[in-house]
C-alpha positions as CSV (number, residue, x, y, z in Angstrom):
1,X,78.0,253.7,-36.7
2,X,80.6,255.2,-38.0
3,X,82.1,257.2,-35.1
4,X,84.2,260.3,-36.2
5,X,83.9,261.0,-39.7
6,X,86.8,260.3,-42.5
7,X,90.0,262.8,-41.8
8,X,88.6,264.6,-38.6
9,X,90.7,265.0,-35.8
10,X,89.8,264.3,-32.0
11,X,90.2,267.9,-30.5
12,X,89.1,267.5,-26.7
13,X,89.3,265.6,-24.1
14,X,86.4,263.3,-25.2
15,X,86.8,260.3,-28.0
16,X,83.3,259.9,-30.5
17,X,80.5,259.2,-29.0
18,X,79.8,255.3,-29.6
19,X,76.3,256.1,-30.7
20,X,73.8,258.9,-31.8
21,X,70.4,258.9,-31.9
22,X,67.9,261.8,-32.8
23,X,64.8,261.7,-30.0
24,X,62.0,262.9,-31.9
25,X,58.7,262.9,-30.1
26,X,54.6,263.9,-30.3
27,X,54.1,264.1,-34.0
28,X,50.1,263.2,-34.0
29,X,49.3,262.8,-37.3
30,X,46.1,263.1,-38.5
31,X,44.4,261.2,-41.3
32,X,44.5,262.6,-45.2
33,X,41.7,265.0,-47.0
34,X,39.9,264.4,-50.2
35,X,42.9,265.0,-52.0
36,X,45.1,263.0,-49.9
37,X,46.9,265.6,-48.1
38,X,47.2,265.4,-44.0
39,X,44.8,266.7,-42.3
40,X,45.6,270.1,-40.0
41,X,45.7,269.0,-36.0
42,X,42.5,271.2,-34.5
43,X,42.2,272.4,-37.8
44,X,45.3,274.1,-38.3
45,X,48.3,272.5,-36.9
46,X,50.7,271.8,-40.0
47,X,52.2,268.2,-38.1
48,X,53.7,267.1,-41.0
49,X,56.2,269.7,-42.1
50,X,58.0,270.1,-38.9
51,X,58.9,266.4,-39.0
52,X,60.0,266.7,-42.8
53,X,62.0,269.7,-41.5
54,X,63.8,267.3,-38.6
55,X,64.8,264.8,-41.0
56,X,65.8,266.8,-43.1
57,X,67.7,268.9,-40.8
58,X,69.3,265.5,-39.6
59,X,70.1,264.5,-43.1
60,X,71.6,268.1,-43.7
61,X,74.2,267.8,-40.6
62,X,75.9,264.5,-41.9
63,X,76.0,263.2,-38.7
64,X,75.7,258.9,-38.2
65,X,72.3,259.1,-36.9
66,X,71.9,255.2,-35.4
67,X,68.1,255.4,-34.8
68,X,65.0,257.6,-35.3
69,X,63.8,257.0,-31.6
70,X,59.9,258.8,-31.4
71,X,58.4,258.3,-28.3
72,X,54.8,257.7,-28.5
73,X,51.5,259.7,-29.5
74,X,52.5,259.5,-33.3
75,X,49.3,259.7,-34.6
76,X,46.6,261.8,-32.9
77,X,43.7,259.9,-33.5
78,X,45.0,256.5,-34.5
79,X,44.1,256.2,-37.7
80,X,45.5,253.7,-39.9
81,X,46.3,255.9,-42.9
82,X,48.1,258.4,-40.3
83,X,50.5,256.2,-39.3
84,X,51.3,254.5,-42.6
85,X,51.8,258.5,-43.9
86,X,54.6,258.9,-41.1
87,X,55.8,255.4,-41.3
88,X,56.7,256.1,-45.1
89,X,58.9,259.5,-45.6
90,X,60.8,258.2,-41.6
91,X,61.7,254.7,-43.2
92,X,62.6,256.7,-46.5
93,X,64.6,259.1,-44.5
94,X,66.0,256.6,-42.2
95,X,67.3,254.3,-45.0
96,X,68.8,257.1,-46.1
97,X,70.3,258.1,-42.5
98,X,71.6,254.6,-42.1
99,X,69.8,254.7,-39.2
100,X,66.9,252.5,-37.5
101,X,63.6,253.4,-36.7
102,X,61.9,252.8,-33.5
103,X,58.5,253.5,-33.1
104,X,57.3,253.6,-28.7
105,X,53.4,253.6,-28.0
106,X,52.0,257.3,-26.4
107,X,48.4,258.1,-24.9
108,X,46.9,259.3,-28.4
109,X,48.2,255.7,-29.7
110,X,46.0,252.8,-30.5
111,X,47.5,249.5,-30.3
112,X,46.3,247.5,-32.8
113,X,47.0,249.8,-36.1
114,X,50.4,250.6,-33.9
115,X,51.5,247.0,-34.4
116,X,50.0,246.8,-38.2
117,X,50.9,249.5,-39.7
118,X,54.1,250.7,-38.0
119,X,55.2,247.6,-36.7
120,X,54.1,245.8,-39.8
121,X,53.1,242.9,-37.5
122,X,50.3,240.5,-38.7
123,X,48.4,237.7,-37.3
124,X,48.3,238.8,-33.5
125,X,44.7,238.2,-32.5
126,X,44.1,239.2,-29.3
127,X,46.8,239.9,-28.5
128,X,47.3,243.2,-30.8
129,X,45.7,244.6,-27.8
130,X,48.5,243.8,-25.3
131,X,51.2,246.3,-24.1
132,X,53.7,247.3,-27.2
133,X,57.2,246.4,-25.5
134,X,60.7,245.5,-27.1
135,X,63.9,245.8,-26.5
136,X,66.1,246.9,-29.3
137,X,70.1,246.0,-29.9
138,X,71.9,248.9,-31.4
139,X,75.1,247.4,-31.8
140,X,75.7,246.7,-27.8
141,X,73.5,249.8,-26.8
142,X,70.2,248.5,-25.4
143,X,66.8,250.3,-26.4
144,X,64.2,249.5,-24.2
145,X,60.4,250.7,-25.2
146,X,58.4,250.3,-22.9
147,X,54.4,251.1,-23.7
148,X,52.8,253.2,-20.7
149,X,49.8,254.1,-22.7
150,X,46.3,252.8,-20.7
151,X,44.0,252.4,-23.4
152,X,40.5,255.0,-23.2
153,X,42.5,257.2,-20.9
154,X,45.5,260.1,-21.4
155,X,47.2,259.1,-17.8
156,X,50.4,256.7,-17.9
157,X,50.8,253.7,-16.1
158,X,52.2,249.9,-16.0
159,X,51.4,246.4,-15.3
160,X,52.6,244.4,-12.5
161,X,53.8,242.1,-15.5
162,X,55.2,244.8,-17.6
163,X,57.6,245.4,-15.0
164,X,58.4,241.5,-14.1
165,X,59.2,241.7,-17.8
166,X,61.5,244.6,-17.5
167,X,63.4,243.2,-14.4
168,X,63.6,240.1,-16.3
169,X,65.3,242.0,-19.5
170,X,67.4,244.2,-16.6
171,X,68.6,241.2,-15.4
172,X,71.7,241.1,-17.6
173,X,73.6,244.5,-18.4
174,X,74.1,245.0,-22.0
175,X,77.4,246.2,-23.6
176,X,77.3,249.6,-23.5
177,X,74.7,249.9,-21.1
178,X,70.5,250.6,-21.4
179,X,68.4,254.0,-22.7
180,X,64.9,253.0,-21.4
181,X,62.2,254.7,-24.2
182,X,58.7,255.7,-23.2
183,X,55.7,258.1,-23.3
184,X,54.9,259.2,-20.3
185,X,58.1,260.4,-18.4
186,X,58.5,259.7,-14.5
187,X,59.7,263.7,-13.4
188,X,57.5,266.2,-11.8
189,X,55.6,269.2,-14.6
190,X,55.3,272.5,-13.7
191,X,51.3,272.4,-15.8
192,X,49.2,271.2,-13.0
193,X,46.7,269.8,-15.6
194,X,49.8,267.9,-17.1
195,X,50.5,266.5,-13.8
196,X,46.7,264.5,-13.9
197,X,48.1,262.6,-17.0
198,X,51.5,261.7,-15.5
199,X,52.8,258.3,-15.3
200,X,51.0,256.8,-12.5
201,X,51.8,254.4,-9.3
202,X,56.1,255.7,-10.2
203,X,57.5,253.7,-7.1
204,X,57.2,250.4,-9.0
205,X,58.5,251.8,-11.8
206,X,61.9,253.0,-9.5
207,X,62.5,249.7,-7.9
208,X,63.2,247.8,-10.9
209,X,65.4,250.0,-13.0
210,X,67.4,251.5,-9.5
211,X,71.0,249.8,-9.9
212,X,70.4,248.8,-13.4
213,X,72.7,249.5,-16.3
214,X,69.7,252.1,-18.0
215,X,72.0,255.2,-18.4
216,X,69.1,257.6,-19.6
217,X,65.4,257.8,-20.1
218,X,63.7,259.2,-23.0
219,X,60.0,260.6,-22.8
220,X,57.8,262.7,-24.4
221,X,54.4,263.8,-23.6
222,X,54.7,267.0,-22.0
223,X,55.1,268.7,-25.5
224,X,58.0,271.4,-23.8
225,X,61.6,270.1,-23.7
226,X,62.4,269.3,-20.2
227,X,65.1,267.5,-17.9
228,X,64.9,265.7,-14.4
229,X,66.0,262.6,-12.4
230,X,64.3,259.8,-11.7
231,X,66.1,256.6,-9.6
232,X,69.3,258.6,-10.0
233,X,68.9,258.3,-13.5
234,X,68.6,261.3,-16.0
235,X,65.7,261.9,-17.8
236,X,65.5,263.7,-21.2
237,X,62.1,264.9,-22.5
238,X,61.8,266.0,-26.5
239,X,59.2,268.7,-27.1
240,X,57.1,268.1,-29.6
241,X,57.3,268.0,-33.2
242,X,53.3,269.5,-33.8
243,X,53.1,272.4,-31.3
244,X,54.9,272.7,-28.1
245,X,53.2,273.9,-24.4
246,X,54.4,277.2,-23.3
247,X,56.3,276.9,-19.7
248,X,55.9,280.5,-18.9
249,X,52.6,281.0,-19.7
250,X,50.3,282.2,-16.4
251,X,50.5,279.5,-13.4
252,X,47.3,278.2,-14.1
253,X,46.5,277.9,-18.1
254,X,47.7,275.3,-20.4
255,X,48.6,276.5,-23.6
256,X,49.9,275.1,-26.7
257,X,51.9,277.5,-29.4
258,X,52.6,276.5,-32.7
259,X,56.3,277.4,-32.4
260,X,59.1,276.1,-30.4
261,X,59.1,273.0,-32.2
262,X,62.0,270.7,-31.7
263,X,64.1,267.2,-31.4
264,X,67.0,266.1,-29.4
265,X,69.9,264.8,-30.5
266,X,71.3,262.0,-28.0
267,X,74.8,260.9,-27.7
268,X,76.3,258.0,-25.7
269,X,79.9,258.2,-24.9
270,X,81.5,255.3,-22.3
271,X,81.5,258.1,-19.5
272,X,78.9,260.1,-20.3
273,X,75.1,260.4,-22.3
274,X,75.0,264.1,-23.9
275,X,71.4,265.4,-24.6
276,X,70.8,268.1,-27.4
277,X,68.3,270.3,-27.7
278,X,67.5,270.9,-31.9
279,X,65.1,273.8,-32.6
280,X,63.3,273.3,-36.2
281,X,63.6,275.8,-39.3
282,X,66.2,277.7,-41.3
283,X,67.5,280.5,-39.1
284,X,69.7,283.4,-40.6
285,X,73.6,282.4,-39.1
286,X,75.2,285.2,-36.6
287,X,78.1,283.5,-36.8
288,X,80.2,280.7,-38.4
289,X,83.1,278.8,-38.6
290,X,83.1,276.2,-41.9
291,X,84.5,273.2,-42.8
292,X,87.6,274.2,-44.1
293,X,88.4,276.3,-41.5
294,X,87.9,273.3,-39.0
295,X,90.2,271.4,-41.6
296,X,93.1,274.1,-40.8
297,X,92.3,273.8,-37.1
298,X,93.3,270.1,-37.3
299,X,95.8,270.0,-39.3
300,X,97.6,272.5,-36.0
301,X,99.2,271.0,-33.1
302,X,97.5,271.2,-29.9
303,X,99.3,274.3,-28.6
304,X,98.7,276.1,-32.0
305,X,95.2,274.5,-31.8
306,X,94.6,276.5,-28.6
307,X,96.7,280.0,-29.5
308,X,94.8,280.1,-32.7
309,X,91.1,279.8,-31.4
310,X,91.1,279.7,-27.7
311,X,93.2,282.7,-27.1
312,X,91.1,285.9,-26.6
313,X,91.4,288.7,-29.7
């Protein structure tokens, strides 16, 4: 990537981050109508517009954008024609972006049309059934996806060989560390019925990556954006993209909104990995400072820097 764009100044204490990548998550995409358009989740979930909107949105900021990361459950059903529909407008949007797309296996998932038609893989047999797993380079940032999805069931879990395989990959740190990508987070949910479809049998899960070089965890799943820890390392859920599950709603219902829809933006720094909560839609600005007025802020020293915006009116 890029780093900081042409002619902008380093302000704060903190250089560019050495990558960015938008954490997009639980899009389930439905098949098309009779006249080819996608079909409405239950009915009348729109799922495709607020992913249109988060590209968009991303494309809009001008930010380097390194990867389109969507953790699992990308189409709800999977259908074939579902998942070549998202595959389409993300690689269109991602060529665009400069950015790569990586695509990680959810509950709602089926592996065989996964691998086909977003993978693009052919010839795999038998084994189109197997666990979806890669590892990712991102110019010295490691991506691991790791597929948690148990096929007939909405619970999480992983093979005693899945994680040989991921101490194996672990073995060696990477450049600039390892972001570990999956479905099913491994942090507590405050939605007891949620908690019957968590990531199963965790422990196993928390002896191979303790004391690696994996510097964040990306999930999805709950459909509410959410934080935690998890081996001493920070985990980031993304809310989904097709409606989101209302925290506050009473202790013991489950309920989905169509609102609240959002993506994260993710930022890895040498010292630090920033998470970013990104609501969806056009909102009417209370404030705001342009680019020309950051152009003047640069062009200051430091001291005027800090008389002319930090000092108090």
């Amino acid at each position: 990537m890029s780093g900081v764009p042409v002619g902008q100044v380093q302000l704060g204490q903190y250089g560019p981050a050495s990558h960015v990548i938008a954490h997009i998550s639980d899009t389930h995409f439905l098949g098309v109508d009779s006249h080819g358009a996608g079909l409405p989740l239950y009915g009348t979930v729109d799922t495709d517009t607020p992913v249109h909107e988060a590209l968009a949105q991303l494309e809009r900021s001008g930010q380097p954008i390194d990867a389109l990361v969507f953790t699992g459950d990308i189409a709800d059903t999977g259908e074939a024609d579902a998942y070549r529909r998202i595959r389409d407008f993300v690689e269109s949007a991602a060529d665009r972006l400069g950015a790569r797309v990586i695509w990680v296996m959810g509950n709602h998932d089926k592996r065989a049309p996964f691998r086909s038609e977003l993978l693009r893989e052919t010839g795999h047999g038998a084994s189109a059934a197997a666990p979806v797993d890669a590892v990712h380079d991102l110019d010295g940032l490691r991506l691991i996806a790791l597929d948690t999805s148990v096929p007939g069931y909405h619970h999480g879990a992983l093979s005693a060989e899945q994680l040989a395989w991921l101490a194996e990959v672990l073995r060696e740190p990477a450049p600039h560390g390892t972001l570990l990508a999956l479905h099913h987070p491994p942090i507590p949910t405050m939605v007891p019925l949620m908690s019957l479809l968590e990531l199963r049998d965790q422990a196993g899960l928390a002896e191979v990556i303790a004391g690696s070089d994996i510097r964040g965890i990306l999930g999805g799943h709950l459909h509410y954006a959410t934080t935690g820890l998890f081996a001493g390392i920070p985990v980031s859920v993304a809310a989904a993209t097709c409606y989101t599950i209302d925290p506050s709603a009473p202790a013991r219902e489950l309920t989905g909104v169509r609102g609240g829809q959002s993506i994260n933006l993710v930022h890895v720094y040498p010292e630090s990995v920033v998470h970013s909560h990104v609501v969806l839609g056009d909102f009417d600005p209370a404030t705001r400072f342009d680019s020309e007025f950051l152009a003047r802020i640069e062009a200051m020293s430091p001291d005027e820097r800090t008389e002319a915006f930090s000092r108090q009116a």
